[in-house]
C-alpha positions as CSV (number, residue, x, y, z in Angstrom):
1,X,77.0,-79.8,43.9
2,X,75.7,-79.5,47.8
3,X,71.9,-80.3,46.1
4,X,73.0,-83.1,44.0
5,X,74.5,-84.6,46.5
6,X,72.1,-84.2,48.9
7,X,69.3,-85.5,46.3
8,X,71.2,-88.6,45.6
9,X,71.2,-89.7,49.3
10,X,67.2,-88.6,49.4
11,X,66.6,-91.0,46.4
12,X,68.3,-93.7,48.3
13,X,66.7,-93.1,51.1
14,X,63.4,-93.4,49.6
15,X,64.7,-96.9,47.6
16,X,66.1,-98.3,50.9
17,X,62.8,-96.8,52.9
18,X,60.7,-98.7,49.7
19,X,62.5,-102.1,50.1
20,X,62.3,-102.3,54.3
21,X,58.7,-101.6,53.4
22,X,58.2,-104.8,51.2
23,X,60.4,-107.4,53.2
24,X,58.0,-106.1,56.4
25,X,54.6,-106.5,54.2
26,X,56.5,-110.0,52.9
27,X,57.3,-110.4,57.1
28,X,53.5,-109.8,57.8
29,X,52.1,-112.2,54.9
30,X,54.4,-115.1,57.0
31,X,53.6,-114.5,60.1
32,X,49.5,-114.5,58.9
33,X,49.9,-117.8,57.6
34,X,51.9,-119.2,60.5
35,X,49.5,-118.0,62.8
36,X,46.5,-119.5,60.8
37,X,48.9,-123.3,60.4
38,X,49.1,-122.7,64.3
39,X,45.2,-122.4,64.8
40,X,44.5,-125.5,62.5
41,X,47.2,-128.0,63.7
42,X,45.8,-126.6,67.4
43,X,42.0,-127.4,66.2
44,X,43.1,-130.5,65.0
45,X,45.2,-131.9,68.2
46,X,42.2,-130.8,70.3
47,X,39.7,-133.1,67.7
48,X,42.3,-135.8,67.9
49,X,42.8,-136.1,72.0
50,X,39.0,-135.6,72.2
51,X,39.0,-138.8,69.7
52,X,41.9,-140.4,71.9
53,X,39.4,-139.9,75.0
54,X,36.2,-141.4,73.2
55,X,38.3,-144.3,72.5
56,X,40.0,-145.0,75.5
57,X,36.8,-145.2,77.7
58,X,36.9,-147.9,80.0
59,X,33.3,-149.2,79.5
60,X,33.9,-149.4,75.7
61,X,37.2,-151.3,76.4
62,X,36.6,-153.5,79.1
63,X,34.3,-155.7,76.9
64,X,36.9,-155.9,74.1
65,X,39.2,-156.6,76.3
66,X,37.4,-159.7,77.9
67,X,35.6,-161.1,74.0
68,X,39.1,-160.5,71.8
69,X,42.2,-161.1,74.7
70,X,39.8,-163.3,77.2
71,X,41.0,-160.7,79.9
72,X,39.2,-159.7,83.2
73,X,39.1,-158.8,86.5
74,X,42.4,-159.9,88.3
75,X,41.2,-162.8,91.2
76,X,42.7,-162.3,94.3
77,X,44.4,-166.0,93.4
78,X,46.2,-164.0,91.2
79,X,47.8,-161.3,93.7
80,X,51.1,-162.9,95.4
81,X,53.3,-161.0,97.8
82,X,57.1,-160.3,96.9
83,X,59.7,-161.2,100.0
């Protein structure tokens, strides 16, 4: 009776030892992907600031600025003091 017992508990112990096993495997699968989602969204934040920066120059925009919204320079007419 003291064996079968015993075995029992050694089979369940392998069956819980076999499913802890596959949820950390199933753990390691995620955490592979996530980390490889990370490292594209980061690649592509980096391509799109670097993209943001190109755009934003100020010698590429100062020329739309004046031929589409007729803006330049501020005169110094324009500058008033506030009391």
């Amino acid at each position: 009776m003291k064996y079968l017992v015993l075995g029992i508990m050694i089979v369940i112990g392998f069956i819980c030892l076999y499913q802890v096993k596959y949820k950390v495997e199933r753990c390691i699968h995620t955490n592979t992907a996530l980390v490889s989602a990370i490292k594209k969204t980061d690649k592509e934040i980096r391509l799109l600031k670097a993209d943001w920066a190109y755009l934003n120059r100020p010698t590429r925009l100062a020329p739309l600025a004046e031929k589409l919204l007729g803006l330049g320079p501020i005169a110094s007419t324009q500058i008033q003091e506030m009391s």
